[in-house]
C-alpha positions in Angstrom: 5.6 13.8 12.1 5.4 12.3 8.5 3.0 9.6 8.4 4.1 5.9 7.3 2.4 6.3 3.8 4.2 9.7 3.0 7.5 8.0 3.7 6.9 5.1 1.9 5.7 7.6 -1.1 8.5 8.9 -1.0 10.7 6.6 -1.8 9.0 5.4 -4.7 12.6 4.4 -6.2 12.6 0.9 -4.7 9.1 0.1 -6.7 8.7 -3.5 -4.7 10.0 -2.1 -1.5 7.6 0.9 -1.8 4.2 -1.6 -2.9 4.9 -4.0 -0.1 5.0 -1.0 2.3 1.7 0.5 0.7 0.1 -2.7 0.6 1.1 -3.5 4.2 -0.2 -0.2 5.5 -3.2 -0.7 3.8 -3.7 -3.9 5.6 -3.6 -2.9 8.7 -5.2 0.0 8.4 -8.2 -2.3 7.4 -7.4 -4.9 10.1 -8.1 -1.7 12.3 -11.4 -1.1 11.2 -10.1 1.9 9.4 -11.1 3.3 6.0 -8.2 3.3 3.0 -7.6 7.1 1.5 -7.8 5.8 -1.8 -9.5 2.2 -1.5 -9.9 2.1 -5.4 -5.9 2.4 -5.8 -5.3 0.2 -2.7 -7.7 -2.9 -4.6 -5.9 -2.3 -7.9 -2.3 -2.5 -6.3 -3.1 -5.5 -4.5 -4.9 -7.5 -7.5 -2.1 -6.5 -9.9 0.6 -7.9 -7.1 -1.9 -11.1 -7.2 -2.0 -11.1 -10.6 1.7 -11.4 -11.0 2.9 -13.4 -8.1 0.4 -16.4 -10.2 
C-alpha cells in the first residue's frame, strides 16, 4: 500500500492541495511523537505558508 505522503507527491499538480496535505501529514506525524523524513523541508514549507498567509 502507497503511503499518504507518496500520494500526495504525487499529485503535485494541485500545488495548494498537495502543501496542505504535506503539511497536514507532517502534523500529525509530529502530534504522534513521530520523527518528519525530511524535518528541514517540513519547517521551510510550513514558514513559507506562514509567511504568505500574513
Amino acid at each position: 500500500m502507497r503511503s499518504l505522503i507518496q500520494i500526495i507527491e504525487a499529485r503535485r499538480w494541485r500545488p495548494a492541495r498537495w502543501l496542505s496535505g504535506v503539511l497536514s501529514y507532517g502534523g500529525a506525524l509530529l502530534a504522534e511523537g513521530g520523527d518528519l523524513p525530511d524535518p528541514a523541508r517540513f519547517t521551510r514549507l510550513l514558514t513559507d505558508r506562514l509567511a504568505r498567509s500574513l
